[in-house]
N, C-alpha and C positions, 0 to 999 in steps of 0.2 A: 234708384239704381242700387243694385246689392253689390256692395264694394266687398263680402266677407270673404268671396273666393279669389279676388285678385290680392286682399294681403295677405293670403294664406298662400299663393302663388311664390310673394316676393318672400316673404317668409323663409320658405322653402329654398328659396335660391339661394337667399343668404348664409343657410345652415348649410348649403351644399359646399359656396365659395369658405367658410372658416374650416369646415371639413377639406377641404383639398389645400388648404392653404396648411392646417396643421400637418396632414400627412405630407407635403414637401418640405416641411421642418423637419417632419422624422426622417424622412429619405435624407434630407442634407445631414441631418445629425452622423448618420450611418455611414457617412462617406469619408473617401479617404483621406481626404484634408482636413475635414473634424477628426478622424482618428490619428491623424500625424501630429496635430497642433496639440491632443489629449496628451498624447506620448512626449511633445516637446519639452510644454511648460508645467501640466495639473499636476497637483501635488508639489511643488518645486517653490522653492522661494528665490526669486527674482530680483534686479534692480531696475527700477525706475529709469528711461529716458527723457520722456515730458511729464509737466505739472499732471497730478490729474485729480478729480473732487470726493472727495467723501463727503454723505450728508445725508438725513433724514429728511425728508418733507410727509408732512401729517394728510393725509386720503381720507376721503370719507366713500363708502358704499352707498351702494342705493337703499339699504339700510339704515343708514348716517351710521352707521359704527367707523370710529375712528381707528386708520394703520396708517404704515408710515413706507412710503418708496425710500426705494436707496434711490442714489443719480449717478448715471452713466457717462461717462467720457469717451465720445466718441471720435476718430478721426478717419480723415480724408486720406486718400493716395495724395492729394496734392497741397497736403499740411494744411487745411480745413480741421479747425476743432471746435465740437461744438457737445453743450450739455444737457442732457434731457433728463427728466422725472422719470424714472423707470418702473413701470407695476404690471404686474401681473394675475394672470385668471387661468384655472383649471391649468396650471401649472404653464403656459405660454406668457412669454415678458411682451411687453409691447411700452412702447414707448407714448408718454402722457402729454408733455408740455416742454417746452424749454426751460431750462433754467439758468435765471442768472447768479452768477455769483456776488454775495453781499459780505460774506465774511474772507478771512482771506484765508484764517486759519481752518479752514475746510480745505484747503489745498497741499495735496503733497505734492513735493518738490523733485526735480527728478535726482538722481540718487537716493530715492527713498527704495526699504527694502519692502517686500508686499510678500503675501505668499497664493498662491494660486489655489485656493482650496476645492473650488466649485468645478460644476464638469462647463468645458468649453461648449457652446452653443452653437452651430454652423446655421444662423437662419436667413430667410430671402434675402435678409437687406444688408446684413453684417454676423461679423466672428464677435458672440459676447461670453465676456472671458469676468469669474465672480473672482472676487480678492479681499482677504484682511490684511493690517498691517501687521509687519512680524518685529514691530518694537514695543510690543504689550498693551498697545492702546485698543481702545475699542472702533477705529476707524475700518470703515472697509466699504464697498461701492462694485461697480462694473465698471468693464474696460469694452469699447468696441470698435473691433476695424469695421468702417463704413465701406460699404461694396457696392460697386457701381454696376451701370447695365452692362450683362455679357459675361459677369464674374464666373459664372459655369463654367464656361473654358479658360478661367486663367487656371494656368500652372499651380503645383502647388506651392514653387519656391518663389509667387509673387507673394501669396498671402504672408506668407514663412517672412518674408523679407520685410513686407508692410509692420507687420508685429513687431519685429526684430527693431525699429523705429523706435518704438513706445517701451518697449520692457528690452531686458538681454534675456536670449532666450540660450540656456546653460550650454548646448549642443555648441553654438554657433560662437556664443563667450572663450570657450572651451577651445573652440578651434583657433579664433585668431591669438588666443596666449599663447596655442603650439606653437604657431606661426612666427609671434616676437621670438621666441626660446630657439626655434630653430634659425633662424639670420643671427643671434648671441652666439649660439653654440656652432653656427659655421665661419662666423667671423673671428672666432678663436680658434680653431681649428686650421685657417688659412693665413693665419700670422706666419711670416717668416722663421724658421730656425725652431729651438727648443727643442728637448731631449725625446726620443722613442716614446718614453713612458708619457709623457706629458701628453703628446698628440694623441697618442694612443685613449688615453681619458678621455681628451675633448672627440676624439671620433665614435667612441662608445655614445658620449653624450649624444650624440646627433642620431647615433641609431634607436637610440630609448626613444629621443622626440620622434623620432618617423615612425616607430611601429605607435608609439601613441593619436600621431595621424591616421596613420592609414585605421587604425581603429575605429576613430571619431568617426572618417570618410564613410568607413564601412556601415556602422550603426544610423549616420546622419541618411545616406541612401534607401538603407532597408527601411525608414520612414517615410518612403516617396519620395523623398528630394535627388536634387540631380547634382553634379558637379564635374563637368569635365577636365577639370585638373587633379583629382582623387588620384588617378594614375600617377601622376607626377610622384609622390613618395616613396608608390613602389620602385620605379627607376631609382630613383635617387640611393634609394636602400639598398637593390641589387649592388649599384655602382660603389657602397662603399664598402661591403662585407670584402669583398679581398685586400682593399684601404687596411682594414682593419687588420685582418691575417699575415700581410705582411709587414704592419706596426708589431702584432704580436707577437713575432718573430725578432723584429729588431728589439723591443725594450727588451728579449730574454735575453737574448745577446750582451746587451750593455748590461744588465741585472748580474747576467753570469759574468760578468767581467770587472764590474765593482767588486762583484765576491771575491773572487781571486785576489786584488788587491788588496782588501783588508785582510786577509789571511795570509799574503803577502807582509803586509806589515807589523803584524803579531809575531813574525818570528824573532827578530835583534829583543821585543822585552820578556818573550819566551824564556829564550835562551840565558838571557838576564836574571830572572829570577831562580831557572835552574840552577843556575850555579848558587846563587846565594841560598837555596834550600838544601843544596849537597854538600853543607861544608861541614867539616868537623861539629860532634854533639856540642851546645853553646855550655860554656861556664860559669854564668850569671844570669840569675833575672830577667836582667834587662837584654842582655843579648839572645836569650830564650824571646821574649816580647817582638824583638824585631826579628827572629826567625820565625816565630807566628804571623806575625804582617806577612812575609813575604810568602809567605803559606798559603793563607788566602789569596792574595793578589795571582798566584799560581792557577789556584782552586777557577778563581772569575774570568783567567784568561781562555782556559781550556774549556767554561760554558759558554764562554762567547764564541770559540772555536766549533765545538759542538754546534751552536745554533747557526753558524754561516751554513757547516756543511748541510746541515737540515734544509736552510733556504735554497743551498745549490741543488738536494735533492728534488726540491717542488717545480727547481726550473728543468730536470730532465739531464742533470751533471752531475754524476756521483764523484766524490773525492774519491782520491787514487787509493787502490789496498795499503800502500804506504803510510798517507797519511792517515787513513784510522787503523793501524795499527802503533804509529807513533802517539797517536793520541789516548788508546787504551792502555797503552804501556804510562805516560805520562800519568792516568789516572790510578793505576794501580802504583806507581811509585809515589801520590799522593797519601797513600793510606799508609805506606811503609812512612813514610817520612814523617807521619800524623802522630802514626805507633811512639817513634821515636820519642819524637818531641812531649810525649806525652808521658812519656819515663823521664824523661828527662827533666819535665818540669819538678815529678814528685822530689827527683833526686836532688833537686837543686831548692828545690821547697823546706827537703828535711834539712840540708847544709846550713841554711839562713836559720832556721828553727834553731837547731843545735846549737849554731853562733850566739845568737839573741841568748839560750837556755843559760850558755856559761856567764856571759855577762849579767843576768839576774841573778846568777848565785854567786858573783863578787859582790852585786849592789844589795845582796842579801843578809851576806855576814858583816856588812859595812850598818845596816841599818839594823842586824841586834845587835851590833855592840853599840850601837847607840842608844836601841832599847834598855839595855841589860845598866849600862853608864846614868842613866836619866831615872833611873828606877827609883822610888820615893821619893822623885824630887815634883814641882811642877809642871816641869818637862817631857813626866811621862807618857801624859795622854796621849801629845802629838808625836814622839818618837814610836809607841801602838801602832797609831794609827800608819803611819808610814812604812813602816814593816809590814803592816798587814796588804798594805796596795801593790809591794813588791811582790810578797807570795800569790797575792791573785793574778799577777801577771806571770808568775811561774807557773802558777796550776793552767792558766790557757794555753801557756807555750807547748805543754806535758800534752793537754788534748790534740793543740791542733798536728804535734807530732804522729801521737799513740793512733790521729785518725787515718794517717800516712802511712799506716801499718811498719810505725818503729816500735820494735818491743822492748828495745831496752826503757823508751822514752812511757811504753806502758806500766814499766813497772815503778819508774819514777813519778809517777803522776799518783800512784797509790799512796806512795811516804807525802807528794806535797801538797796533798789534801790533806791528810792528817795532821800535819805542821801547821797548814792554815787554818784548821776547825779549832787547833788549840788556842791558837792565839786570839781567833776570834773570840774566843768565849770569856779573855782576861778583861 
């Protein structure tokens, strides 16, 4: 019997069935549950729900050439997990053998972080999803949800969900953190009492987290998925934008009415320093020094003044023509009074000079007649020397006069150089 044309029969059939078997790989690859799941997680670094294995096992060819499977971790809808040798040909994975685990350290643990590098797989029997670990090791393996008969017509948000099991997939992570932040941010916002401004914050807060929802919602949908509460945000949003507008209203209220009070109570030390900058030119030093303090204290009060009115401008209340006219008047009586005290100071600078000058020149003729008395005795040197330290304090006295612009004090300063060059040189 010539068997050559019935195995070139079966032959046949068999290249027909891996041909139609791969092109319903490609068709599921192309569908929109591999393109949502592509979109979910690839590229994305993830964390871990359950263990799952990395590992090498060494293949031989019908060549005997040695390579090596990664191993798949695969799971059930109904928490079935099971592990296979995974290899592949002409670019199609197919699964090899079971594998048990013998090491343990071949196991990551769930909270480990992976990253999704490889493209997701939509094939007959499961979603095979490629991964390395992204804490620098060289670990890395397959992940697969196992799909049971009839998967065709499941939804996309079973598969979506089955995943969401085993890895966090960023969308869905993303959404239930809004979630906590949103019940935080309405359970402070629903507190009893506290100020305009304060609710006013916490109701902003709630609106940042709803448009950051409704965003997720929007982006999670346009991936195929569904969610019949998405709408829910928007209500909620609507519902608080005039919450808001008329907090908005209230904190300017209270805002502008703090302001007033502080400006309110700036007047009694206002008035306070004015007097003490309007009094008669000071006659000493020290009472010049504390008409400078209260100069500036003047100067800080009226920038503080300044800076209220500025805040009361941002909230929509300009200060009355009055008051900035009493306050450009206060500043320009700032400069007059600056003027003053600043002649005043020279005047009272050159008085202390001239004071000190005459007393140096009694302690002067006091220390050359002690000079002039000590003269070829032992005593000299040091009566010199002491003379000489008094004329140096005369010649500074003369400069820091003559730099006061006194000229009698400049032309004295001429003779007590001279007087001290002489004696220096004995």
């Amino acid at each position: 019997m010539n068997l050559r044309p019935r195995i070139t029969a079966i032959i046949s059939a068999l290249l027909l069935l891996v041909s139609a078997a791969l092109a319903d790989a490609q068709n599921l690859d192309s569908s929109p549950i591999a393109k949502t799941l592509n979109q979910l997680v690839r590229g994305k670094e993830v964390r871990t729900k359950m263990p799952i294995v990395s590992d090498l096992v060494a293949r031989r060819s019908f060549s005997n050439a040695v390579h090596y499977a990664y191993v798949d971790t695969g799971f059930y809808e109904d928490g079935t997990v099971v592990y296979h040798v995974l290899d592949s040909k002409n670019g199609t994975s197919y699964f090899v053998k079971l594998y048990v685990i013998k090491d343990t350290t071949k196991v990551l643990q769930p909270g480990s972080m992976i990253q999704v590098d490889w493209k997701i797989s939509y094939l007959p029997d499961r979603i095979e999803i490629g991964w390395h670990s992204s804490s620098g090791s060289d670990k890395r393996g397959f992940i697969s949800v196992m799909l049971s008969h009839g998967h065709e017509t499941w939804p996309v948000d079973r598969i979506v969900n089955s995943l969401n099991k085993i890895i966090t997939i960023p969308a869905i992570a993303e959404y239930e953190s809004l979630r906590g932040e949103l019940v935080n941010a309405e359970s402070k916002y629903n507190v009893p009492g506290g100020t305009a401004d304060f609710r006013l914050a916490n109701a902003i807060a709630i609106r940042q987290v709803l448009e950051k929802l409704q965003k997720n919602r929007a982006e999670y949908i346009a991936m195929g998925m569904t969610d019949p509460q998405a709408g829910i945000f928007s209500d909620k949003l609507n519902a608080l934008m005039p919450q808001i507008a008329r907090l908005t209203e209230e904190a300017r209220k209270d805002r502008v009415e703090q302001l007033r009070n502080q400006l309110q109570a700036q007047l009694p030390e206002i008035s306070e320093v004015q007097n003490q900058v309007r009094q008669k030119p000071p006659s000493s030093l020290a009472e010049w020094h504390q008409r400078s303090e209260s100069l500036a204290r003047y100067t800080t009060l009226l920038d503080e003044r300044q800076r209220l009115f500025a805040k009361l401008h941002e909230d929509n209340e300009a200060p009355s023509p009055d008051d900035m006219k009493t306050l450009n008047d206060s500043r320009a009586e700032i400069g007059t009074v600056n003027q003053a005290l600043e002649q005043s100071h020279r005047r009272l600078q050159l008085a202390d000079l001239n004071s000190q000058y005459g007393q140096l020149t009694k302690k002067r003729a006091q220390k050359l007649d002690a000079y002039t008395r000590a003269f070829g005795t032992n005593k000299e040197r040091a009566a010199l020397q002491d003379l000489n330290a008094v004329l140096g304090q005369i010649v500074t006295n003369r400069e820091q006069a003559a730099a006061l612009g006194d000229k009698t004090a400049a032309t004295q300063l001429t003779q007590c150089r001279a007087e001290a060059a002489k004696y220096r040189r004995k």
